[in-house]
C-alpha positions as CSV (number, residue, x, y, z in Angstrom):
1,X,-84.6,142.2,107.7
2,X,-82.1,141.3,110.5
3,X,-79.0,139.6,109.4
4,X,-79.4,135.9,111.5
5,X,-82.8,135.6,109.0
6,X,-81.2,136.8,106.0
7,X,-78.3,134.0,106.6
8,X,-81.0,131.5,107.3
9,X,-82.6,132.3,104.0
10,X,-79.6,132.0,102.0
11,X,-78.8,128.9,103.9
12,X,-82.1,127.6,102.8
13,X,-82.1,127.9,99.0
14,X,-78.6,126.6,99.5
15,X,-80.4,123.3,100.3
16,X,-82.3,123.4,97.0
17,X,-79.7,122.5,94.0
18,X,-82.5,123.4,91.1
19,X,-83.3,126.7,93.0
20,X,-79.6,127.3,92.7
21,X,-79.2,126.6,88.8
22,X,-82.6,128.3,88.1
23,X,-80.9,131.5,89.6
24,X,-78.1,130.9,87.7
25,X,-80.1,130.7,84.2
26,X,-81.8,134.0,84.5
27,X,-79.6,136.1,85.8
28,X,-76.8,135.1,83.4
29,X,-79.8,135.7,80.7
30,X,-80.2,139.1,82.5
31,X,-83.2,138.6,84.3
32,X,-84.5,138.8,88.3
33,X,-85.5,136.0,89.6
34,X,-87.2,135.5,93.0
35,X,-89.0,132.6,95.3
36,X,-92.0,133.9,96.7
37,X,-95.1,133.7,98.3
38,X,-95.9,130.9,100.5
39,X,-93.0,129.0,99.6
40,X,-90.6,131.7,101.2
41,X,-93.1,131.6,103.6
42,X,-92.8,127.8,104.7
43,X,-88.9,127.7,104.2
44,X,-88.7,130.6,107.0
45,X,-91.3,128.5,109.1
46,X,-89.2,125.4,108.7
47,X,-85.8,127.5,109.2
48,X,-87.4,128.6,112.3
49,X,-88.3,124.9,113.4
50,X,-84.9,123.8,113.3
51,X,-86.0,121.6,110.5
52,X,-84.5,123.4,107.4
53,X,-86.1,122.4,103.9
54,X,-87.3,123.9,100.8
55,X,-90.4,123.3,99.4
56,X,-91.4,120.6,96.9
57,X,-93.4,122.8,94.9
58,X,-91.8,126.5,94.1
59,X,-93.1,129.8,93.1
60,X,-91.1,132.1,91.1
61,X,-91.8,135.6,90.3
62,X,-89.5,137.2,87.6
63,X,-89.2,140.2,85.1
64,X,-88.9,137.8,82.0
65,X,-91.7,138.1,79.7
66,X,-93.2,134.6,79.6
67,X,-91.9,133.8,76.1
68,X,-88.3,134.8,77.4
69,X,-88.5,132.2,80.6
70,X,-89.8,129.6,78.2
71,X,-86.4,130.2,76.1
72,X,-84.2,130.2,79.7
73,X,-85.5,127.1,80.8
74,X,-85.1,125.5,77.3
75,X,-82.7,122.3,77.3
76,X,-82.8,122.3,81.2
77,X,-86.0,121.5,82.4
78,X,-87.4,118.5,81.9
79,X,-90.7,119.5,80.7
80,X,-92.4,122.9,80.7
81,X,-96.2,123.2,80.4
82,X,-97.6,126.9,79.5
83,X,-101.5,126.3,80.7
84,X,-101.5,129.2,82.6
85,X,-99.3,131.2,80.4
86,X,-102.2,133.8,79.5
87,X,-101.5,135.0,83.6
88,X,-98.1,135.2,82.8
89,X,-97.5,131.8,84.4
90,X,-95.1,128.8,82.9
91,X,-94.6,125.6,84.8
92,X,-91.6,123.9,84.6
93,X,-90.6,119.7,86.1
94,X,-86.6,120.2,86.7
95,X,-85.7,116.8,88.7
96,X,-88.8,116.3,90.5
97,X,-89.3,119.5,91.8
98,X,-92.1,121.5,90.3
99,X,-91.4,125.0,89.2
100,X,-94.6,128.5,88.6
101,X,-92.6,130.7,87.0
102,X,-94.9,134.2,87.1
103,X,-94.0,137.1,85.0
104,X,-94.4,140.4,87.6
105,X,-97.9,141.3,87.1
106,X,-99.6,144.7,87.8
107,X,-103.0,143.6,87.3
108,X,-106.7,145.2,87.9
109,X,-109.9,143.4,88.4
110,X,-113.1,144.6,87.2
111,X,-114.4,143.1,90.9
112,X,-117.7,141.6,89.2
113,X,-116.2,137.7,88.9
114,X,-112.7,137.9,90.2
115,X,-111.0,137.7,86.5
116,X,-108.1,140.2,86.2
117,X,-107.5,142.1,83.3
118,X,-103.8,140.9,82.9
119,X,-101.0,143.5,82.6
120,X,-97.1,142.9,83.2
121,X,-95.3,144.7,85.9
122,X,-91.9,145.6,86.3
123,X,-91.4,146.1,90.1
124,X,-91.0,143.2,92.3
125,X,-92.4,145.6,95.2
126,X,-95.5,146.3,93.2
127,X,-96.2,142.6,92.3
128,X,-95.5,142.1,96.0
129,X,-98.3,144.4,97.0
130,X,-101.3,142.9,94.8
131,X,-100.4,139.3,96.9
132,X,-103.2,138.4,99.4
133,X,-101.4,138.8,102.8
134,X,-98.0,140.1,104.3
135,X,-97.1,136.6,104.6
136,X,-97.2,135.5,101.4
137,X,-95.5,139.4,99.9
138,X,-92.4,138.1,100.8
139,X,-89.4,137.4,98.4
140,X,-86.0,136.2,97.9
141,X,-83.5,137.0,95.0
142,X,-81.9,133.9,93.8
143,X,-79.2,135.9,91.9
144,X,-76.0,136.1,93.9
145,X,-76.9,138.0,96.7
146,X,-80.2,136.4,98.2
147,X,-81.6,139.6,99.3
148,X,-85.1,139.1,101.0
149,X,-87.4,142.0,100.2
150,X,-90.3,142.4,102.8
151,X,-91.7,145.7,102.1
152,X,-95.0,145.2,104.1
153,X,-93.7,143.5,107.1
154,X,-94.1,140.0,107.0
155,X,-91.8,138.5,108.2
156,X,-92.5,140.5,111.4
157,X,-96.7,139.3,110.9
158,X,-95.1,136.0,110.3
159,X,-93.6,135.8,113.9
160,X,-96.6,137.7,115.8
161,X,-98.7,135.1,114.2
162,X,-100.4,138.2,112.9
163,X,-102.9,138.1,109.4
164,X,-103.1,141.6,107.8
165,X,-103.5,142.4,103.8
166,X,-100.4,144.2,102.6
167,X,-103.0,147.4,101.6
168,X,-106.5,148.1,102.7
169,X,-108.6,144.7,103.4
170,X,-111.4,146.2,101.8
171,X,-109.7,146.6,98.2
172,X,-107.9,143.1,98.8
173,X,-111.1,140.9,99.4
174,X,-113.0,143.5,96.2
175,X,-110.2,141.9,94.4
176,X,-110.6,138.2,95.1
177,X,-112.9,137.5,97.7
178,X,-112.1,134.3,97.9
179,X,-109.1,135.5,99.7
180,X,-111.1,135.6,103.2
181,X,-111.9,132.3,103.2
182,X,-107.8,132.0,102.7
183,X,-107.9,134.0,105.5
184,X,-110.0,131.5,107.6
185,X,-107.4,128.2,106.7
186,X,-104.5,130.5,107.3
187,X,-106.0,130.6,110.9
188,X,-105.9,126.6,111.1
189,X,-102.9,126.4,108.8
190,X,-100.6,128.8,110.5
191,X,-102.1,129.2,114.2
192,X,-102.9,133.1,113.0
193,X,-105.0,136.1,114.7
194,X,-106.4,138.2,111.7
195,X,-106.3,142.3,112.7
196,X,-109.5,143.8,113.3
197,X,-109.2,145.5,109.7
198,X,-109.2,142.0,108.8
199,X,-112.3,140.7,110.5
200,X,-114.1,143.8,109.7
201,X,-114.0,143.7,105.9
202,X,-114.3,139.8,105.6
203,X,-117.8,140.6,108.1
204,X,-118.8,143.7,105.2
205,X,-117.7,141.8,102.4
206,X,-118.8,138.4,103.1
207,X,-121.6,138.3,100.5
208,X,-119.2,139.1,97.6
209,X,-118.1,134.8,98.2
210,X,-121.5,134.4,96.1
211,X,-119.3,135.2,92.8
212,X,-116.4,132.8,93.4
213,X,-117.2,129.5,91.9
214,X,-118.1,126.3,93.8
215,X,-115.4,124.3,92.6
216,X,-113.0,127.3,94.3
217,X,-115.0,127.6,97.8
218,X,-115.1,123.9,98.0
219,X,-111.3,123.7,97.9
220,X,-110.7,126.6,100.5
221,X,-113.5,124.8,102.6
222,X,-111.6,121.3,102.7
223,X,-108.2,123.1,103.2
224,X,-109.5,124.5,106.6
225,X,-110.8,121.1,107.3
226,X,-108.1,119.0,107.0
227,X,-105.9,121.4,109.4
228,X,-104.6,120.0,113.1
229,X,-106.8,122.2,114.8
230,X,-109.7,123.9,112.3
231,X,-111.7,124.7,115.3
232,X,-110.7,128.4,116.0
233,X,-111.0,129.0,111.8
234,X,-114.4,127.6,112.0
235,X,-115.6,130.0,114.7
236,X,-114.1,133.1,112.4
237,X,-115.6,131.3,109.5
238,X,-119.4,131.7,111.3
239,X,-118.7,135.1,113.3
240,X,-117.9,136.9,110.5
241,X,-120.7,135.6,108.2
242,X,-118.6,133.6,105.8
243,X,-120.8,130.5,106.4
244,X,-124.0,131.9,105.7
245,X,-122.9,132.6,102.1
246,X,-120.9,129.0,101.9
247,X,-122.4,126.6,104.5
248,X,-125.6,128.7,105.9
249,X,-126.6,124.9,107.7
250,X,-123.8,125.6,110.2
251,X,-124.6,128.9,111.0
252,X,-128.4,127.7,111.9
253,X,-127.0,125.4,114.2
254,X,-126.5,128.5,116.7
255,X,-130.1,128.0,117.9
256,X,-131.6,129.9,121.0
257,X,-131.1,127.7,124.1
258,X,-134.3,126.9,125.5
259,X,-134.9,129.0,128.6
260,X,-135.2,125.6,130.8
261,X,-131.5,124.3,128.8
262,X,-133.2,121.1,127.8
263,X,-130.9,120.5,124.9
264,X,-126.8,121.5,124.2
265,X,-125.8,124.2,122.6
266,X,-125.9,122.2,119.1
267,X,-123.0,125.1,117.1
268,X,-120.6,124.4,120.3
269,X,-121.6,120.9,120.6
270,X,-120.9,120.1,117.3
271,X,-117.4,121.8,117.1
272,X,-116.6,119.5,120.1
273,X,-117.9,116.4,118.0
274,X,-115.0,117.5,115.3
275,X,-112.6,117.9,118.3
276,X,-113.2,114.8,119.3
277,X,-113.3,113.1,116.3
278,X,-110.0,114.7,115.0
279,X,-108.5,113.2,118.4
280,X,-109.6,110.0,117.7
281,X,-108.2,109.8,114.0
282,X,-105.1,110.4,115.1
283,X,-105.1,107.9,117.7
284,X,-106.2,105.1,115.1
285,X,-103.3,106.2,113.1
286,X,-100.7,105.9,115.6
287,X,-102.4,102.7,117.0
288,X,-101.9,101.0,113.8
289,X,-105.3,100.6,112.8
290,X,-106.3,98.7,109.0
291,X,-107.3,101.3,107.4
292,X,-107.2,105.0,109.4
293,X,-106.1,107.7,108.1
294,X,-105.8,111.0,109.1
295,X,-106.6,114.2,108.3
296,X,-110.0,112.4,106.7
297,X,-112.3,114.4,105.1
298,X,-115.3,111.9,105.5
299,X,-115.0,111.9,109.1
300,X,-114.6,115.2,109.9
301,X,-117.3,116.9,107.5
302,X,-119.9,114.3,109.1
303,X,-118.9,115.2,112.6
304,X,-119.1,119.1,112.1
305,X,-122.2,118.5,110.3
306,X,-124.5,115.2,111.9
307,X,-126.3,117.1,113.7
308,X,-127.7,119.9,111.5
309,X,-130.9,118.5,110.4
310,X,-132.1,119.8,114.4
311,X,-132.7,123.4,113.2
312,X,-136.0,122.3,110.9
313,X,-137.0,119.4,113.3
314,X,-137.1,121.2,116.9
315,X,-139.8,120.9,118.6
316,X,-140.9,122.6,122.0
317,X,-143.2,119.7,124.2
318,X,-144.9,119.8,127.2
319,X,-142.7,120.5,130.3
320,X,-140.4,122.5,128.9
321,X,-138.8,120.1,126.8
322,X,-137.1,119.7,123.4
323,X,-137.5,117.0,120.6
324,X,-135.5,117.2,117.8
325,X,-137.4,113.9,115.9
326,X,-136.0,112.1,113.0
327,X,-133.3,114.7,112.8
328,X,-130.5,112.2,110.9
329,X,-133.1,111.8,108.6
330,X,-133.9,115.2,107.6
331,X,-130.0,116.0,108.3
332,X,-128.9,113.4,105.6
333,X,-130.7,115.0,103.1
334,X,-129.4,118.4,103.7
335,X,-125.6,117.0,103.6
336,X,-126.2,115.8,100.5
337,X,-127.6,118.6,98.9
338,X,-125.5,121.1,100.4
339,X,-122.2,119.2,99.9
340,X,-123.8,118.5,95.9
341,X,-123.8,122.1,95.7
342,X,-120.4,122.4,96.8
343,X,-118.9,120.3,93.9
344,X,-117.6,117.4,96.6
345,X,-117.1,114.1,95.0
346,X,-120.0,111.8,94.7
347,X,-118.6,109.3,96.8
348,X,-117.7,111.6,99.8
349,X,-121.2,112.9,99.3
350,X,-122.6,109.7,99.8
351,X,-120.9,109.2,102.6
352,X,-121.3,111.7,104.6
353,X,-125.2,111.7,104.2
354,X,-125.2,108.3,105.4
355,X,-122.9,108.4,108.6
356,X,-125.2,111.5,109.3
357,X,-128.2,108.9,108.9
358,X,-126.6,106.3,111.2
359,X,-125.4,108.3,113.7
360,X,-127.8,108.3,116.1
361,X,-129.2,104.0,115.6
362,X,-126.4,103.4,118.3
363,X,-128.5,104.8,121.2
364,X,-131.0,101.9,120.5
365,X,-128.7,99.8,121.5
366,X,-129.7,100.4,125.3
367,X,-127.7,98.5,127.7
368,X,-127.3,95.9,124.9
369,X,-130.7,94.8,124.6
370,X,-129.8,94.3,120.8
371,X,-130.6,90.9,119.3
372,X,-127.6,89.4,116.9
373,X,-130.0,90.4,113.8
374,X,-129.9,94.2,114.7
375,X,-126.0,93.8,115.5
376,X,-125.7,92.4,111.7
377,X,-128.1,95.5,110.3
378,X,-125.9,97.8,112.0
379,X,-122.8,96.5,110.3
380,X,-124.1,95.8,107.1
381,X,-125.6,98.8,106.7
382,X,-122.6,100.9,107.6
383,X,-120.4,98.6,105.4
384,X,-116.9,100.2,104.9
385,X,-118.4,103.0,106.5
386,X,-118.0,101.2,109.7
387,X,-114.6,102.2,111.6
388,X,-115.6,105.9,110.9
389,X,-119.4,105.4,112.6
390,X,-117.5,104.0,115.5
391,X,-115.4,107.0,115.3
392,X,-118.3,109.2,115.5
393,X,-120.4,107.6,117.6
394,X,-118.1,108.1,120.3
395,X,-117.6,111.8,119.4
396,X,-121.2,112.8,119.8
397,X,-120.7,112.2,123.5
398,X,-120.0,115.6,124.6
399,X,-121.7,115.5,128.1
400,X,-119.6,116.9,131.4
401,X,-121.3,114.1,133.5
402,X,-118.2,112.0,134.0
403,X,-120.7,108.8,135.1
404,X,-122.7,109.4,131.9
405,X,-119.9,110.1,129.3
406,X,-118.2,106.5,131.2
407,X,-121.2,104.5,130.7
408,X,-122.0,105.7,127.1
409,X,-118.4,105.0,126.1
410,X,-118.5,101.1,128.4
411,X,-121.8,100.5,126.4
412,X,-120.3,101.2,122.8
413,X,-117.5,99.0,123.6
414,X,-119.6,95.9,124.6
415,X,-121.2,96.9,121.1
416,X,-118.0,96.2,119.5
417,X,-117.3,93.9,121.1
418,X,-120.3,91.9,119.9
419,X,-119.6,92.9,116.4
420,X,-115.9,91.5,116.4
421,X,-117.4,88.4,118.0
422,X,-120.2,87.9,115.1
423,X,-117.3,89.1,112.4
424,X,-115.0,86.5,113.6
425,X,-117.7,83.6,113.3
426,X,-120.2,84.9,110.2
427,X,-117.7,87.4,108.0
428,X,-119.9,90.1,108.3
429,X,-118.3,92.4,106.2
430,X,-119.2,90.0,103.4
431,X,-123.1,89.4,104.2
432,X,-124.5,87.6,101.0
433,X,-127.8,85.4,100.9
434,X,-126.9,81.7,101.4
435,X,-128.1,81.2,97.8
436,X,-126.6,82.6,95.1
437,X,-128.5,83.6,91.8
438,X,-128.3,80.3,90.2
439,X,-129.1,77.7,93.0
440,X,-132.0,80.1,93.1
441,X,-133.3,79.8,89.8
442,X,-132.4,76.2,89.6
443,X,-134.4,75.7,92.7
444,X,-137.6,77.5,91.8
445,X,-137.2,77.0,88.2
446,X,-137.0,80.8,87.1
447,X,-135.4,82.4,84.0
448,X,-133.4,85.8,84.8
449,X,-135.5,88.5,85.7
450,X,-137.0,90.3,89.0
451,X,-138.5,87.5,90.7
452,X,-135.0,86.3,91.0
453,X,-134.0,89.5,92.6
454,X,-137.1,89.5,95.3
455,X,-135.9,86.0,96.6
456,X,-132.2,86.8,96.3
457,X,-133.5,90.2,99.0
458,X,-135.7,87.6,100.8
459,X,-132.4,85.5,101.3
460,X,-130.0,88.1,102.4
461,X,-132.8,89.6,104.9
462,X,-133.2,85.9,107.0
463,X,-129.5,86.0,106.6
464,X,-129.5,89.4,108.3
465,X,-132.2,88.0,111.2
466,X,-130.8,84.4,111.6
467,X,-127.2,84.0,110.9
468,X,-125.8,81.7,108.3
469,X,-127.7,78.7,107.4
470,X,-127.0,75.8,106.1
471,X,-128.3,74.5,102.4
472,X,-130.7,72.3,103.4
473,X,-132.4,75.0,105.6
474,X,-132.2,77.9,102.9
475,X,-133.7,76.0,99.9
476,X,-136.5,75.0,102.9
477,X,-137.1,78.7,103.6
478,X,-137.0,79.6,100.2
479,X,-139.4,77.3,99.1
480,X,-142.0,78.3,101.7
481,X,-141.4,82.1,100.9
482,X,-142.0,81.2,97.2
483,X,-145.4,79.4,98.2
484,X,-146.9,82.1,100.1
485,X,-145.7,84.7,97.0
486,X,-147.3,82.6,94.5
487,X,-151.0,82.3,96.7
């Protein structure tokens, strides 16, 4: 490794007291003692950046047994925590800063469920070479001399912005297969081109996914997602088959174009959406906006996948053209049971499916023929869900007609417009019947029960149609609702 990135290195675990002292326990206890992985991977990206720092969280690779780095870190760590200890793995809190300290392993897996049988190693290089990518097979001593070892070129990937296994790609991904869909966020992560080798056995091997849990997948998945720029992963993540075994609904969304090109592209189309959306996350944050975040999960999972109910509900009609009917419909339920599968959160489940089943009431809005009552439907039925169906709204326009993508985008502003106008005077984000539950058994003399609830949904609804009311006219309408229930 050439001396400038050698200093660099050593100049960087200078930065980290704790690494320091931890360096200082084992070797005066006899032991080696190396960073490793990706957090010598970050630190060199961070050298390189001119913004020096050390990781937060730190792995640690030594030739201690895990017993005998339990007894170094005794009466200096703050607290130690041995869950993974049965790997060889004890964590350690010293400060703040979170410490895996792994005993070298020289593992083999019986490549049916991806469950090694455990063995300890006692070469660094050979613990090095079992590690998923060059990358990551990168270490430095933190005894006194700070050496780097990079015995399969990594450093040199790391700069090429090259992805390549330390051995054969084929008995990496047998190993752990989940390992290619590492190599799909290290695309987004890291701005990476994976060798053909690569490609190749993550096309071969793609299958073997289907014995890596859901819980696992799920996590790589949102990893990739939550990246600055996912797009180019995405396309590795379909090409090579990957999606088929995790997310087969956005592989169907490469549908045959229609030989008279009556409808987009709906794969590219909806990588543009997540484009666009990402874009305008980022602008909400920087804008100040109540509320934005960025990366969000929500958002982005509903604009790669809004449109793929169109697959099931294409139809070919006369003159050449293409209906895709009720699609957000039939698309909700498929986000929800495909994102179920996947072990997401209920909530995110939830929302998801229903931006995906509101994206498309916005083009009813015409040229703002809406009346106030279908202004207050939209916005009460997106509730908090709201700011990120504007967001997507405006990402679905993906047209190249300049004059069409302008008057879309003019249209949905006057929508908002309207909706910050009828917020300001009604508090629509607080819609409630102009009754309560008492007045209204008080009024039609009701115990507790349903009949209570039918006039309390009866309420809300003409609150929905006509705006707030006062008293005199909800007890009216309520009365005359109750009349015509009870003839």
């Amino acid at each position: 490794m050439p001396p400038a990135v050698q200093e660099t290195v050593r100049a960087l675990v200078e930065l980290s007291p704790v690494l320091v002292e931890v360096g200082e326990r084992f070797t005066a206890a006899g032991f080696q003692i190396h960073l490793v992985g990706g957090s010598v991977r970050d630190a060199l990206l961070a050298g390189a950046s001119g913004a020096p720092r050390i990781p937060g969280d730190l792995d640690l690779t030594t030739d201690a047994r895990p017993e005998q780095t339990l007894e170094v870190l005794r009466g200096w760590a703050g607290s130690t925590w041995n869950t993974g200890i049965e790997f060889g793995t004890v964590g350690a809190d010293v400060r703040g800063t979170r410490l895996e300290i792994t005993t070298y392993r020289a593992d083999r897996y019986d490549r049916q469920s991806r469950n090694p049988e455990v063995a300890w190693g006692d070469s660094l290089v050979d613990d090095l070479a079992r590690r998923d990518f060059t990358l990551n097979a990168m270490a430095v001593s933190l005894g006194p001399d700070r050496t780097v070892t990079d015995p399969f070129g990594g450093l040199g990937d790391l700069i090429r912005k090259r992805l390549r296994t330390p051995g054969p790609a084929e008995e990496s991904f047998a190993d752990d297969p989940l390992r290619m869909l590492r190599a799909v966020r290290f695309v987004a992560q890291l701005g990476l081109a994976p060798d053909d080798d690569v490609v190749a056995a993550m096309t071969a091997m793609s299958a073997e996914l289907g014995r890596i849990t859901a819980e696992r997948v799920q996590a790589e998945l949102s990893k990739t997602l939550l990246q600055d720029a996912p797009r180019a992963a995405l396309e590795l993540f379909v090409a090579t088959g990957l999606a088929d075994v995790v997310l087969p609904e956005l592989s169907a969304l490469r549908m045959e174009i229609d030989e008279h090109h009556q409808h987009k592209d709906v794969y590219t189309h909806s990588l543009t959406v997540l484009d666009q959306a990402i874009a305008l996350e980022k602008a909400a944050v920087r804008a100040g906006e109540d509320g934005a975040q960025s990366p969000d999960l929500v958002l982005r999972l509903a604009a790669l996948l809004h449109d793929i109910g169109k697959p099931a509900t294409r139809r070919h009609e006369a003159g050449g053209r293409v209906s895709f009917h009720h699609h957000e419909v039939v698309g909700a339920k498929l986000v929800r049971k495909r994102l179920m599968a996947l072990k997401y959160p209920k909530d995110v489940v939830e929302a998801v499916s229903r931006l995906t089943f509101l994206h498309l009431r916005f083009h009813g809005y015409g040229s703002g023929e809406w009346t106030d009552s279908a202004v207050r439907r939209y916005v009460t039925d997106a509730g908090d869900l709201l700011p990120r169906l504007h967001k997507l709204v405006r990402s679905d326009s993906t047209t190249r007609n300049r004059r069409r993508a302008a008057a879309l985008s003019a249209t949905y502003d006057s929508l908002e417009v309207r909706i910050a106008e009828l917020q300001a005077s009604e508090d629509l984000a607080r819609v409630r019947p102009d009754l309560d539950g008492n007045a209204i058994m008080e009024l039609l003399g009701l115990p507790p029960g349903p009949e209570v609830g039918r006039a309390w949904r009866f309420l809300k609804e003409l609150r929905l149609e006509r705006g707030p009311l006062d008293r005199a006219e909800a007890e009216a309408a309520l009365r005359e609702w109750w009349a015509a229930e009870q003839a």
